[in-house]
C-alpha positions in Angstrom: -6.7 3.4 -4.0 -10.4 2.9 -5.1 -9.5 0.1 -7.3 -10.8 -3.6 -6.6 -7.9 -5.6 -5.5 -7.2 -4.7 -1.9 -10.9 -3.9 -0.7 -12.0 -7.6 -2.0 -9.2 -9.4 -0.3 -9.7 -7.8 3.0 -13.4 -8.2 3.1 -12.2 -11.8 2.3 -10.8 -11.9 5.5 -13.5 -10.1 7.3 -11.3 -6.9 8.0 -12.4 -3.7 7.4 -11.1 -0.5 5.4 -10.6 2.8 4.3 -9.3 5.1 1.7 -8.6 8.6 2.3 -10.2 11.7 1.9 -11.0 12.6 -2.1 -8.5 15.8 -0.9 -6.1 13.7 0.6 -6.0 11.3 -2.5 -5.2 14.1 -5.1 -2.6 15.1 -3.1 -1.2 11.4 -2.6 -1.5 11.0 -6.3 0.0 14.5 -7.3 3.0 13.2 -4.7 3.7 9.9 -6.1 3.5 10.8 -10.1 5.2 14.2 -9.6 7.7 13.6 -7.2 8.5 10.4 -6.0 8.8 8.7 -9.5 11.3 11.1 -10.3 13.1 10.6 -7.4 11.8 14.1 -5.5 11.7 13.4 -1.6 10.5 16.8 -0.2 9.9 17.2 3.7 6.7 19.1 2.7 5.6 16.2 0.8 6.0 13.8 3.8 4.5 16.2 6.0 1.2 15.5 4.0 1.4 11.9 4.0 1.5 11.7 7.7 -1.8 13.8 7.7 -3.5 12.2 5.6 -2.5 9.1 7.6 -3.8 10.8 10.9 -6.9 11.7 9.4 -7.2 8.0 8.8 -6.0 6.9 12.6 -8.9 9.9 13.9 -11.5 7.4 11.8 -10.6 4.5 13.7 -8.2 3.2 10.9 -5.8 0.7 13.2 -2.7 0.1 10.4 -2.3 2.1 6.6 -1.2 -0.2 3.6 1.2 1.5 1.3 0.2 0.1 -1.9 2.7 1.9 -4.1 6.4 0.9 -4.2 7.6 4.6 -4.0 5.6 5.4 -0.7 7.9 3.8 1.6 10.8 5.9 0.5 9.2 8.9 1.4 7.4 7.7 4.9 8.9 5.2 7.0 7.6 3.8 9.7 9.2 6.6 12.9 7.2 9.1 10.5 3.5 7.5 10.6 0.9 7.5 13.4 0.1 4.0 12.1 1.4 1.0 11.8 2.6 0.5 8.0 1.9 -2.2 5.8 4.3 -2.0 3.0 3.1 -4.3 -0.1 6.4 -4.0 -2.0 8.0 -5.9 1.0 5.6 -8.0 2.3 5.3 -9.7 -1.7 8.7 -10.0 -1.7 8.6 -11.8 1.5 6.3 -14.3 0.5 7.6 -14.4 -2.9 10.9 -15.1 -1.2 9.1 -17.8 1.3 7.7 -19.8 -1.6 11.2 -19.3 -3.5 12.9 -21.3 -0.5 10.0 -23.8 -0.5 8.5 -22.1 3.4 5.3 -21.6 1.4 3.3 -23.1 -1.1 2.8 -21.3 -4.1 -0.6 -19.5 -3.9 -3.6 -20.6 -6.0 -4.6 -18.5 -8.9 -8.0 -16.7 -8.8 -7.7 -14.3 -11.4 -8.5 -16.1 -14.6 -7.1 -18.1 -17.7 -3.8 -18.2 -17.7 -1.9 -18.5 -21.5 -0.4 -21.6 -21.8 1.2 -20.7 -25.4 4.0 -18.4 -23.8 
């Protein structure tokens, strides 16, 4: 959540963002790496997601990016006070989009890539 990837490509695109609470991210992290990935979906557990999510919405947070593929199995859209963004389906869209030739394939930013592969 703190790491570089998604905070440089929404101030990119002039939007504005927030990560939750240092509290709220221990338990988020305990969640995911305790339970989800081991297929544990506890109604406790989604209880907490949906208040750290609130605490977000009470900042003036207008949508909450869930930027880990187990997330959305445990919190789905009926469950959040936000609206979701779910990364695991959104690259597969546009994954799929350039696939079927809707979308050009994106330019690469992120340095050297091997051509010895």
């Amino acid at each position: 959540m703190s790491g570089p990837v998604y905070p440089r490509a929404f101030e990119a695109k002039g939007l504005d963002w927030a990560i939750p609470e240092e509290h709220d991210r221990r338990v988020i992290d305990q969640i995911i790496f305790m339970e989800l990935v081991n297929g544990t979906f506890r109604t406790e557990s989604r209880h907490l997601y949906c208040n750290a999510i609130e605490r977000l919405k009470e900042i003036g947070c207008d949508g909450v990016a869930f930027v880990c593929t187990e997330i959305p199995l445990l919190v789905t859209q009926k469950d959040s006070a936000l609206p979701i963004l779910d990364s695991t389906r959104l690259v597969a869209k546009a994954a799929f989009e350039i696939g079927i030739g809707d979308a050009p394939l994106p330019q690469w930013f992120g340095g050297p890539i091997a051509t010895n592969l």
